[in-house]
C-alpha positions as CSV (number, residue, x, y, z in Angstrom):
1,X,-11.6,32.2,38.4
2,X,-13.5,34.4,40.9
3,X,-11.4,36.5,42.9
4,X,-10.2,37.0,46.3
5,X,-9.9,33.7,46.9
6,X,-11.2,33.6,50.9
7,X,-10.2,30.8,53.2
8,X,-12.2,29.2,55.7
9,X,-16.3,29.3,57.3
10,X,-16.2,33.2,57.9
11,X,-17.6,34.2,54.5
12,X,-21.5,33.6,53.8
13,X,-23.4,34.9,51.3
14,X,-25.9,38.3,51.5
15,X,-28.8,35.4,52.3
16,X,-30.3,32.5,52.7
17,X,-29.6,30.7,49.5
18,X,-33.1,28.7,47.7
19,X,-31.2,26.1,46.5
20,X,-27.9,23.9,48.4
21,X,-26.1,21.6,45.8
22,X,-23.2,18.8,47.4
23,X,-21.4,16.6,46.2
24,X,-20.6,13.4,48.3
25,X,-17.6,12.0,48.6
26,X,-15.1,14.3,50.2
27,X,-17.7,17.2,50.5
28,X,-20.7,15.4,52.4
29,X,-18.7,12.9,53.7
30,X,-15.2,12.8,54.4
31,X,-13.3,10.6,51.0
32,X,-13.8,7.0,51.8
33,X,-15.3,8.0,55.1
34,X,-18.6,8.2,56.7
35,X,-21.4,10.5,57.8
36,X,-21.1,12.7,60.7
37,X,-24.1,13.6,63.0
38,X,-22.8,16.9,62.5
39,X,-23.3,17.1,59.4
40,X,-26.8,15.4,59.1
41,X,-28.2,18.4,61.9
42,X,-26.8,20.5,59.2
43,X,-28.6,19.2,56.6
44,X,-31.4,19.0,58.7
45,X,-31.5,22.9,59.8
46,X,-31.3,23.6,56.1
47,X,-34.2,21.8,54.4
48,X,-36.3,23.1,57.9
49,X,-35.3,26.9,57.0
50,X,-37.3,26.2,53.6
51,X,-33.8,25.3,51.5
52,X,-33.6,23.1,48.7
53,X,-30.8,20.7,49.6
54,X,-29.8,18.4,46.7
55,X,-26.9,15.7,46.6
56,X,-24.9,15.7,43.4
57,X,-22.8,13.1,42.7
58,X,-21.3,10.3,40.7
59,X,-22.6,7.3,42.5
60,X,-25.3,5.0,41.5
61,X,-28.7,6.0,42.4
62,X,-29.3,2.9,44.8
63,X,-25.6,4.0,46.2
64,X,-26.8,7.7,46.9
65,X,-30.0,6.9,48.3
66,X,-28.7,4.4,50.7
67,X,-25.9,7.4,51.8
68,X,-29.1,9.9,51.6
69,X,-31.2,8.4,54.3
70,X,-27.2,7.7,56.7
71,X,-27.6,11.9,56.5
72,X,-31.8,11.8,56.9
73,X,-32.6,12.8,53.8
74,X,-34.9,10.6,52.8
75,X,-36.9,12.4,50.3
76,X,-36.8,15.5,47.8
77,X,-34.4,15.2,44.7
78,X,-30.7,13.7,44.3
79,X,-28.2,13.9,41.1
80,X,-26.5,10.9,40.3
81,X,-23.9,9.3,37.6
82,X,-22.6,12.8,37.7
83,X,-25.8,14.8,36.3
84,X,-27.0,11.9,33.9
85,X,-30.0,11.2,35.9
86,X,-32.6,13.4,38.6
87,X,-34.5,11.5,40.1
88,X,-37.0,11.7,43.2
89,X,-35.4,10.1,46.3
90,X,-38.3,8.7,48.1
91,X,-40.0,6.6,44.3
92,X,-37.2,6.6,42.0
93,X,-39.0,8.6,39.8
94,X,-36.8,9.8,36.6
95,X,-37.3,13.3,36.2
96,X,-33.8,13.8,33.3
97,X,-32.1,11.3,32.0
98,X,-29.1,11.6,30.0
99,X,-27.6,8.4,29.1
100,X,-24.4,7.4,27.2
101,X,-25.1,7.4,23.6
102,X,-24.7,3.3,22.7
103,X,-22.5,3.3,20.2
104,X,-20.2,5.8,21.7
105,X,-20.2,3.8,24.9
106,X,-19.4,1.0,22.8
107,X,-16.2,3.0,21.4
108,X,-15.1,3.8,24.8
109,X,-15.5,-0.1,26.1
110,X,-13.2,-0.8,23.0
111,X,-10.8,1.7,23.8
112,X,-10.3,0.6,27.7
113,X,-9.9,-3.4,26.4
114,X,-7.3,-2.1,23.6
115,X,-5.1,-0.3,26.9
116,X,-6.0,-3.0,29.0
117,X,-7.9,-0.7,31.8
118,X,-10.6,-1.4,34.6
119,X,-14.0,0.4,32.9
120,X,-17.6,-0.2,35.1
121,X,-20.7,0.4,32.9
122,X,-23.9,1.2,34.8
123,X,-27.1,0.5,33.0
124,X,-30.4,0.3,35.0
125,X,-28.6,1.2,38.1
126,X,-26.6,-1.8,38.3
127,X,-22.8,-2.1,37.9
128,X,-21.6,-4.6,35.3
129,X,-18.1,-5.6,34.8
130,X,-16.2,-8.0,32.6
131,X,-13.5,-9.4,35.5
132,X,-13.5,-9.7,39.6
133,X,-10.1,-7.6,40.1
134,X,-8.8,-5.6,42.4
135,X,-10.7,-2.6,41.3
136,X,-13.8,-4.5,41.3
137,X,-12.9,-5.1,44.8
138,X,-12.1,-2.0,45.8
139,X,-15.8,0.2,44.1
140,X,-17.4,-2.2,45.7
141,X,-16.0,-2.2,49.2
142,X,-16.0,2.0,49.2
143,X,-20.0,1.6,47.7
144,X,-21.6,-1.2,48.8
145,X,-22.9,-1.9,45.9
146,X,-23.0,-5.3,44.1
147,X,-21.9,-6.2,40.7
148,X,-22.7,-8.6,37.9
149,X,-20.1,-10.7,35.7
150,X,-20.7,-9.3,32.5
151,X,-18.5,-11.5,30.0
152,X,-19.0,-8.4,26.7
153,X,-19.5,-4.8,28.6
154,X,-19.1,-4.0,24.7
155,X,-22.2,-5.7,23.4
156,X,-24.1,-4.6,27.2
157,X,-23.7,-1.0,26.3
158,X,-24.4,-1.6,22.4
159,X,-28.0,-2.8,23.6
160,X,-28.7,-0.7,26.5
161,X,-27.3,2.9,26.7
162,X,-25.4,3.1,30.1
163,X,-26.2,6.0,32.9
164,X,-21.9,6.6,33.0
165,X,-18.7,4.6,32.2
166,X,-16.1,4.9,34.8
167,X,-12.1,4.2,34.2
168,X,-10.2,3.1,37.1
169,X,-6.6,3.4,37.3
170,X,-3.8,4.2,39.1
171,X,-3.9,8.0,39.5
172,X,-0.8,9.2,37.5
173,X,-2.2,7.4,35.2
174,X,-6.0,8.7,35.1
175,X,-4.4,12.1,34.6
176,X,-2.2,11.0,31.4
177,X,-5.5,9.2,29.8
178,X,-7.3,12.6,30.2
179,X,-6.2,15.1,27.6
180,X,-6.2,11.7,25.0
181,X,-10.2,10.8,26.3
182,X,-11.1,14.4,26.0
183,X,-9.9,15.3,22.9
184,X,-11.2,11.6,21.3
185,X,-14.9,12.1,22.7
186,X,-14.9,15.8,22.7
187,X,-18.0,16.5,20.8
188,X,-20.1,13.3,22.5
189,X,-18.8,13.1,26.0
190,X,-18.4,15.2,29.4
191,X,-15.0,13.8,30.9
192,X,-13.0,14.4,34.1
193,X,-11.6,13.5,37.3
194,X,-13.6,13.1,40.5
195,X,-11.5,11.4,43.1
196,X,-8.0,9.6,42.5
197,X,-8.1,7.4,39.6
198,X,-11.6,7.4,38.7
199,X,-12.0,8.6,35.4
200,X,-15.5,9.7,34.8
201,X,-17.6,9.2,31.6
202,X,-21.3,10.5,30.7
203,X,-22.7,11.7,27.3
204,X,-22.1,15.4,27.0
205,X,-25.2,17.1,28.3
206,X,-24.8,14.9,31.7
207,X,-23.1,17.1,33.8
208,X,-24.2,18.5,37.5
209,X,-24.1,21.7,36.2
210,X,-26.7,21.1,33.4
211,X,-28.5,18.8,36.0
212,X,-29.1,22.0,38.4
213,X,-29.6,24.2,35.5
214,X,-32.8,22.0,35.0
215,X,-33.9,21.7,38.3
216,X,-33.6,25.5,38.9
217,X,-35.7,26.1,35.7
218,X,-38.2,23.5,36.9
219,X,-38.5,24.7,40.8
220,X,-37.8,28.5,39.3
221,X,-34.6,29.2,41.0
222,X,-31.9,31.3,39.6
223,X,-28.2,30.4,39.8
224,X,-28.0,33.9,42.2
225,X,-29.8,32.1,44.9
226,X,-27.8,29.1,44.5
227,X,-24.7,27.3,46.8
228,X,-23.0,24.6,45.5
229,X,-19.7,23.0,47.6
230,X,-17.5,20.3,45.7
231,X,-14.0,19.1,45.8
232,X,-13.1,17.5,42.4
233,X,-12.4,18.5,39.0
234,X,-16.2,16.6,38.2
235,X,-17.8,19.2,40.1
236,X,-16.1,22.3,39.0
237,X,-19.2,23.5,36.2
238,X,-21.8,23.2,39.3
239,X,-19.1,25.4,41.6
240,X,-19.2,28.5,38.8
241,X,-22.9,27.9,38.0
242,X,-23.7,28.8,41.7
243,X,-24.5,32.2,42.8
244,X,-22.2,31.1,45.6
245,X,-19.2,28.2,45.4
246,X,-17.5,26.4,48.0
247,X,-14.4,24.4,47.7
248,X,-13.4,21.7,50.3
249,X,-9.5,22.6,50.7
250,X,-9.1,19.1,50.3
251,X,-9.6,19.6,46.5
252,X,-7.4,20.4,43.7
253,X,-6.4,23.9,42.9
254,X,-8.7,24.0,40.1
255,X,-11.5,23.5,42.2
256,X,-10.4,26.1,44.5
257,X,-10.8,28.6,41.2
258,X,-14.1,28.1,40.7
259,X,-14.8,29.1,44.3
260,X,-15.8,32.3,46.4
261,X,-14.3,30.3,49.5
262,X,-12.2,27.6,50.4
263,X,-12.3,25.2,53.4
264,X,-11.4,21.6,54.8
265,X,-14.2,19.3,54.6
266,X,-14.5,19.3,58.3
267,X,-15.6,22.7,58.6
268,X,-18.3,22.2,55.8
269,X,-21.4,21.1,58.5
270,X,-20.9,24.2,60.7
271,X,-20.7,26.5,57.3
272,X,-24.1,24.4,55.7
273,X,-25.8,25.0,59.4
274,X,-24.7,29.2,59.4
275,X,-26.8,29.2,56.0
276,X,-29.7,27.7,57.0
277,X,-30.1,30.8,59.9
278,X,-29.2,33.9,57.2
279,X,-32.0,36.3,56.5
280,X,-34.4,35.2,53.4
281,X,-33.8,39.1,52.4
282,X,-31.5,41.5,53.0
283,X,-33.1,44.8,55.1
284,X,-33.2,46.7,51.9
285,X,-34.8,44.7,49.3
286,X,-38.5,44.0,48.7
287,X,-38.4,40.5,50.1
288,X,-38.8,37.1,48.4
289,X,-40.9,34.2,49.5
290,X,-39.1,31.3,50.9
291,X,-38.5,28.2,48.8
292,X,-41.4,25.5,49.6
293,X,-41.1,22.0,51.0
């Protein structure tokens, strides 16, 4: 946990951060809501101050890009299925992927038919599902995404390892399943919570920290130089990666741990749009370059 725990937009880091990691829903954009001009001038001020801005989130790839291009950002990287694939926003191109390991996925399919619960696989960034039901419905009317009538999600994932697995259930009961999915899966899976009900699933090294870790290696930006806002459990690892974390107050108290400051989503765009005007340096170090395009 870091400590003091600070409330609201006042606090900034010493400078201009290299690198701006988000999650979407209920950090980007309001939960179940929709982009705000406010925020994409935010966005926009940041990535023209020479700022990496990267989206990190749970959603399909074809989801996040449409949501992407709502905030103009239509280019430059994204994290999807919660860190089990980078990819390029403008071509698609793969840069990590980190699928579900088959068999496991298979294990987990069998696990949610024995208990009777919702599961969505997502292989070749299309969600599959073995019934139309209510929480069919409802992913599909918060997305937009389509779906396709798989009648065996367990023989799907058994020939094509899926990008995630997601659980849906009432909330209560998404918090009871926890502690028995984790401890299952604990050596093969990353597991958790990202809004209400959704259990999230992806092979072990798929998480947005490990994601960033990559891209900071591959764009040679240190963790120090890094801001990462969030507001579920799923997004905790990225907030105490970051040189700099943000918590929407929206969020649960464990995300508000693994923050240097707390505030309600609302307040996010005017926070994002004070970054993008700090100093590169502070007056007395040596300087470093600005991050490129």
């Amino acid at each position: 946990m870091r400590l003091p725990l600070r409330l609201g937009t006042g606090f900034l880091p010493a400078v201009r951060p290299r690198l701006v990691a988000a999650d979407l829903d209920g950090t980007l954009l309001p939960l179940h809501g929709e982009p705000s001009s406010e925020m994409a001038v935010a966005l926009a001020a940041l990535a023209a101050s020479g700022v990496r801005v990267v989206i990190c989130t749970g959603r399909m790839f074809q989801s996040a890009r449409r949501v992407a291009a709502l905030l103009g950002i239509v280019d430059g990287t994204v994290v999807c299925y919660q860190g089990a694939l980078v990819a390029d926003l403008a071509d698609g191109r793969q840069l990590r992927h980190r699928p579900v390991p088959a068999s496991v996925a298979a294990s987990v399919v069998r696990f949610a038919r024995a208990r009777d619960r919702h599961v969505n696989a997502f292989v070749d960034d299309q969600l599959h599902v073995e019934r139309l039901d209510a929480w069919t419905r409802l992913y599909v009317q918060r997305t937009g995404v389509d779906y396709i009538l798989d009648d065996d999600l367990e023989h799907l994932v058994q020939s094509t390892a899926p990008d995630k697995l997601l659980l849906m259930t009432a909330d209560a009961d998404a918090v009871s399943l926890l502690p028995e999915l984790r401890e299952r899966w604990k050596d093969e899976l990353a597991i958790s919570l990202s809004q209400p009900g959704y259990v999230e699933i992806t092979a072990s090294t798929a998480t947005k920290r490990s994601a960033l870790e990559f891209l900071g290696r591959h764009w040679g930006v240190g963790r120090a130089r890094s801001v990462a806002c969030g507001d579920g459990m799923n997004d905790v690892d990225m907030l105490e990666w970051a040189g700099f974390a943000v918590a929407m107050a929206e969020g649960a108290r464990c995300v508000w741990q693994a923050a240097d400051v707390v505030m309600p989503q609302t307040e996010l765009a005017s926070f994002l749009l004070r970054l993008s005007a700090l100093p590169w340096e502070r007056a007395c170090d040596a300087g470093e370059p600005p991050a490129g395009p």
